[in-house]
C-alpha positions as a printed Julia matrix, in Angstrom:
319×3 Matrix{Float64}:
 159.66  107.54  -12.95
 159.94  110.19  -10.13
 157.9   108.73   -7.42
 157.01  112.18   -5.78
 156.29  113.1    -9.51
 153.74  110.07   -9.86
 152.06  111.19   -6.62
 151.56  114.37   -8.3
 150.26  113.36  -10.87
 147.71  111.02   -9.54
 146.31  113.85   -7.4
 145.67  116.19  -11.07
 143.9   113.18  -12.69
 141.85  111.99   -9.63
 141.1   115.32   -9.04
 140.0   115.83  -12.96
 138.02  112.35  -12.39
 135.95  113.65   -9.02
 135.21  116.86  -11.06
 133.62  115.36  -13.61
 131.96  112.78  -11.67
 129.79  115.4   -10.2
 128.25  117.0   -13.08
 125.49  114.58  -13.89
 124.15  115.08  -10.25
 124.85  119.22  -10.71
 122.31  118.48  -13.89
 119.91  116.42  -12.29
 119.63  119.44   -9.51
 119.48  122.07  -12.45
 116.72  119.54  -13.92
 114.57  120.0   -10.72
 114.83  124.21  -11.31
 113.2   123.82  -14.38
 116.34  124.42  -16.73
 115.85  122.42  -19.72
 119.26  120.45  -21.66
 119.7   122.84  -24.21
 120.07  125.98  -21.58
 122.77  123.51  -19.1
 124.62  122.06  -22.48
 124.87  125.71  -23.9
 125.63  127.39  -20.45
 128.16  124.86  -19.63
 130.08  125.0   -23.04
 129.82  128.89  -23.9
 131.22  130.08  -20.41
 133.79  127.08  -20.81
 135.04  128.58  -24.03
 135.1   132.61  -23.05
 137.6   131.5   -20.24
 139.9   129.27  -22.84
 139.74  132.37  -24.77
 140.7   134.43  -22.0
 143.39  131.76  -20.88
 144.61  131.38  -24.55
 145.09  135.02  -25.24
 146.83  135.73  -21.75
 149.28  133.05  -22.45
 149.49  134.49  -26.26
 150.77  137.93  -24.63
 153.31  137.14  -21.97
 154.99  134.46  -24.35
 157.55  135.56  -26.69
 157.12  132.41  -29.21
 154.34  130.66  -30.25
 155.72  128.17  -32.98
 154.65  124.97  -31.69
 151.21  126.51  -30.63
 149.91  126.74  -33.5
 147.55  123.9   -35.36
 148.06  122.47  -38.73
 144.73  122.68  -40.9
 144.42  119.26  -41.06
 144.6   118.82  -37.15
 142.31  121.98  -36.65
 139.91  120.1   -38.73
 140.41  116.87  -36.61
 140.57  118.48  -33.49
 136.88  120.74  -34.19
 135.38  116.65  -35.06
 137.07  115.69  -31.79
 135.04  118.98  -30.03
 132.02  117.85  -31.58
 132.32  114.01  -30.45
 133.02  115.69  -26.43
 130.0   117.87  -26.61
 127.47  115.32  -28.35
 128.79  112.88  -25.03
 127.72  115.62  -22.2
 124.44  116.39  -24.41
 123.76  112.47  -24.87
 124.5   112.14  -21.1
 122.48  114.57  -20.17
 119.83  113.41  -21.87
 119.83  109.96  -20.67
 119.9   110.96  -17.12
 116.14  112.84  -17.61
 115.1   109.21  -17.7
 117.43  107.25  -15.62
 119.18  107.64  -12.29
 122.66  109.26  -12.44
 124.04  105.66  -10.89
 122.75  104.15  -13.9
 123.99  106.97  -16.72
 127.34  106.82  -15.5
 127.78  103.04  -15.75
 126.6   103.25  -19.54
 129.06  105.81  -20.25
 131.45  103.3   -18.95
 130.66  100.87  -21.37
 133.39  103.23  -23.18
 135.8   100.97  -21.71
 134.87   97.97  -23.88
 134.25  100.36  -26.76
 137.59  101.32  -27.06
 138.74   97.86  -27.29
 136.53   97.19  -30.36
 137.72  100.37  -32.0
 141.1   100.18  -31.32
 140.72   96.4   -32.74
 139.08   98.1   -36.13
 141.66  100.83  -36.45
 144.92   98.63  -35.71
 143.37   95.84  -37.67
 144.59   93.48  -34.96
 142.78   91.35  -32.61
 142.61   91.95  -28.85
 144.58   90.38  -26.64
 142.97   87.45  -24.49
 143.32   89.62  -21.19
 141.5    92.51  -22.95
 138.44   89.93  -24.21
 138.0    88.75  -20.74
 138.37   91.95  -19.11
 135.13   93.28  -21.65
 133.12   90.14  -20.13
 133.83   91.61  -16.61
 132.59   94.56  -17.38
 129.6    93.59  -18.77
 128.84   91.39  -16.28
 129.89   94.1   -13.7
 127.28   96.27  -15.65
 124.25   93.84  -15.77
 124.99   94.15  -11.84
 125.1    97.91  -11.51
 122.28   98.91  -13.04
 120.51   96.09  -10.77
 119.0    94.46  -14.04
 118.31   91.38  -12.48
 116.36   92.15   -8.9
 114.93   95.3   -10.6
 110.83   95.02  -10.25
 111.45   98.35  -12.59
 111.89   98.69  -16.1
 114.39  100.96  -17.11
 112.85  103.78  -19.34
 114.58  102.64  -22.79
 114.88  106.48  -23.75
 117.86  106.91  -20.74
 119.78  103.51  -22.49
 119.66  105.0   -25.34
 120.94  108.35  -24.72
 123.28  106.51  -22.33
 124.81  104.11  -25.23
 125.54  106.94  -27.34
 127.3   109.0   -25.07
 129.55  106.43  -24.35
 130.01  105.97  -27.94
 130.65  109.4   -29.11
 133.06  109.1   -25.66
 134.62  106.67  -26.88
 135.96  108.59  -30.05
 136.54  112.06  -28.0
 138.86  109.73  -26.13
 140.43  108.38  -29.14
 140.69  111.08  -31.21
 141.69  113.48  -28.34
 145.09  111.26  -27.26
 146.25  110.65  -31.03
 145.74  114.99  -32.67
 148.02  117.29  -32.63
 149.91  116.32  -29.21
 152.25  118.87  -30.35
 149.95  121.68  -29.33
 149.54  123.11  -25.37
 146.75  121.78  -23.34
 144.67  125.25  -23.21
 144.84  125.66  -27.11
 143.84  122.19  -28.04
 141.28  122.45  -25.54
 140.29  125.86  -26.73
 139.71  124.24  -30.69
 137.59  121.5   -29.34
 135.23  124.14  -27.81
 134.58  125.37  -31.02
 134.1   121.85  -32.08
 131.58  121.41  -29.53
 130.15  124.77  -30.33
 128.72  123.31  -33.5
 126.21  120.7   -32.07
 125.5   122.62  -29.16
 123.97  125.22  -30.99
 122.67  123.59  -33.56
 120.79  121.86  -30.68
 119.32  125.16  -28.83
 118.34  126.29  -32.1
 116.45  123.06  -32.9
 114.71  122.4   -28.85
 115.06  125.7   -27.84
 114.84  128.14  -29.61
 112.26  127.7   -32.24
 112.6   130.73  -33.99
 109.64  129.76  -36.95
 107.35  128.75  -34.41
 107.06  125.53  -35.81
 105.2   122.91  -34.59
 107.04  119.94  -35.88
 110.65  121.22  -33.89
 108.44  121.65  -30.63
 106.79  117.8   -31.22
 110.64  116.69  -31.81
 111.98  118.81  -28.8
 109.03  117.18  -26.79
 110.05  113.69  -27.72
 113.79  113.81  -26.23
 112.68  116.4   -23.44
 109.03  115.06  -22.04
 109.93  116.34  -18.61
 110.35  120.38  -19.42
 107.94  122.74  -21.38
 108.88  124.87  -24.18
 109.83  128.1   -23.8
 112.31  131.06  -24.4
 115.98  130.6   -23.01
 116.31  131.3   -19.52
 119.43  133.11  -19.31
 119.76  133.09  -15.5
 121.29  129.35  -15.82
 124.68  131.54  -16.88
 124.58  132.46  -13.4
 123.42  129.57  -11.44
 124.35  126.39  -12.72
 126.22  127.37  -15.86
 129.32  128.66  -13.87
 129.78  125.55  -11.75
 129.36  122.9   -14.8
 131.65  125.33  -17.09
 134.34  125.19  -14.64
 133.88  121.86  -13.56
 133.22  120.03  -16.43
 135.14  122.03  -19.46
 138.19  123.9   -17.83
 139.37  122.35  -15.14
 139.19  118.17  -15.65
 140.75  118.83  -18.96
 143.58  121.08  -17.41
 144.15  118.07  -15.08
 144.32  115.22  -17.08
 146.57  117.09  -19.78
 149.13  118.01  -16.65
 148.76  114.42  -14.59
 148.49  112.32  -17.6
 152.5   112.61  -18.8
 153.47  112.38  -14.89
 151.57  108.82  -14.36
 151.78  107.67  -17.65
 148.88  106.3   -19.15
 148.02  103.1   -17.73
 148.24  104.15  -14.55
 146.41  107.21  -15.25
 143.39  105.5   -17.05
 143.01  103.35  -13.65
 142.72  106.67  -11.35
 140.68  108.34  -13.72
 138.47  105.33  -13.33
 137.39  106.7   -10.07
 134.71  109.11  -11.53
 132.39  106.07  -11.62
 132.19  105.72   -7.7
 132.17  109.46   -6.78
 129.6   109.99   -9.44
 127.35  106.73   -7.79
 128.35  108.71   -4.48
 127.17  112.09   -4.91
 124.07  110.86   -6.52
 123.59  108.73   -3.39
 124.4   111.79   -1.22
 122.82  114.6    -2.71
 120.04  113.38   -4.62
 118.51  110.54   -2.53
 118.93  107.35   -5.32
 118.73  104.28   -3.79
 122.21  102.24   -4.24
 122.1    98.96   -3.24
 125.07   96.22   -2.73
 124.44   94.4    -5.54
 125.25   97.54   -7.45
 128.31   98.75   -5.45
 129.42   94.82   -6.4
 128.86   95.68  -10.3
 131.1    99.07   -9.84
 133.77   96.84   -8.17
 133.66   94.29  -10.81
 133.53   97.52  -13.77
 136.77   99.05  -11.47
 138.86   95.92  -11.41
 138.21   94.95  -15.01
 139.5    98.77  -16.25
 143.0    98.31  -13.9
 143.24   94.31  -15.34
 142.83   96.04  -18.52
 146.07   98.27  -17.65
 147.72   97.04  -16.02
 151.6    95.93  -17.64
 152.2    92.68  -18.65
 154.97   90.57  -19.52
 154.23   89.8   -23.16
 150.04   89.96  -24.64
């Protein structure tokens, strides 16, 4: 492979990876403003979708032929459950960080990593290999250290786990689903149809917490439950203008754009270990910007998470 080409590459997907390591912390900020999820999940995905749109249609009128950019039903149909599996993870994620510390929330998400084994196991109907089995141990070690479960006088608030486990499950099949569809179509159009995926939950969400359009008590209680920290009221549509313009463009245009361009030039081992990298620069800006306490034992468990995703891919001789 081209090495100046690999260097490329590298640079789209780590700079996909830092994007979305920020958003969590860009949440937890919109948190302390008093925007509730269902405003930041419906800001972030709506504005996200007008500019694929845009994007999309641009593209539609200076090309002369548009063949192999167009979706089969069956993949449409795949690709919308894929959409819906990459909104439920931000809205999960979101969720969980309400409770937890953004340090924490990533590191479940992570747990994606040893997902994918066990999937890929189901769907292949062939056992891992013994590197793969060792390298889930690591990482589950590496996670009972980063989340500082043994020196922690603290509990952690069981609501943020489990928001935090399913977002890393429904990541897990985003991530699966999302490298096996319709590879035949362009990044912005594939992108574009999992929007409208994600469009599905995400409203079906603001109308349920947000909205409440019967006044009924029973969808406030529920809201209430998932959402203790905010107080129910009408949409604030100022978070299209704040927040909902920095999350949109870094968390649904650009890291996609990125890894769909750097993925083919690094190949996808290598890329999976630079994407890796959202873990520490979403630990960082937490750190950083939001005052969470990090401690060594923690940095230790990120390390051990790290190593255990590049054992994971890197080649070997025979598995």
């Amino acid at each position: 492979m081209n090495q100046g080409k690999t260097i490329t590459g590298v640079i789209f997907v780590g700079s996909g990876a830092a994007m979305y390591g920020m958003l969590a912390t860009c949440v937890k900020i919109a948190y302390e403003h008093h925007y509730t999820t269902a405003e930041v999940t419906t800001a972030q995905l709506f504005i996200g979708l007008l500019c694929l749109m845009l994007i999309n249609f641009l593209r539609r009128l200076f090309r002369k032929d548009n063949s192999t950019d167009r979706a089969t039903k069956k993949d449409f149909r795949k690709l919308v459950l894929a959409g819906i599996c990459m909104s439920a993870t931000s809205l999960f994620y979101y969720l969980s960080v309400q409770f937890i510390n953004v340090s924490i929330g990533v590191v479940l998400l992570m747990q994606s990593v040893w997902m994918s084994v066990v999937l890929e196991s189901i769907l292949q109907r062939k056992f891992p290999s013994v590197r793969k089995i060792l390298a889930v141990f690591v990482v589950l070690f590496g996670t009972v250290l980063a989340t500082n479960a043994i020196h922690s006088t603290e509990s952690l608030d069981i609501r943020g786990i489990f928001w935090g486990i399913l977002a890393a499950i429904s990541y897990t099949i985003m991530m699966y689903a999302s490298n096996t569809i319709a590879t035949y179509l362009s990044t912005y159009k594939k992108t574009l149809i999992m929007l409208l995926g994600g469009g599905i939950i995400i409203t079906l969400f603001l109308i349920f917490s947000q909205l409440d359009p019967l006044h009924s008590e029973t969808l406030k209680n529920a809201y209430l439950s998932v959402n203790s920290k905010a107080v129910f009221h009408t949409f604030d549509f100022s978070i299209f203008w704040t927040y909902g313009i920095l999350l949109a463009v870094f968390g649904t245009i650009l890291p996609p754009i990125l890894y769909n361009y750097g993925f083919p030039m690094t190949g996808l081992g290598l890329g999976s270990i630079v994407s890796s990298i959202e873990l520490p620069f979403s630990v960082s800006y937490a750190h950083f910007l939001l005052g969470e306490p990090v401690y060594p034992i923690q940095w230790a468990g990120i390390g051990l998470i790290l190593l255990a995703i590049i054992w994971m891919n890197l080649p070997s001789v025979k598995e």
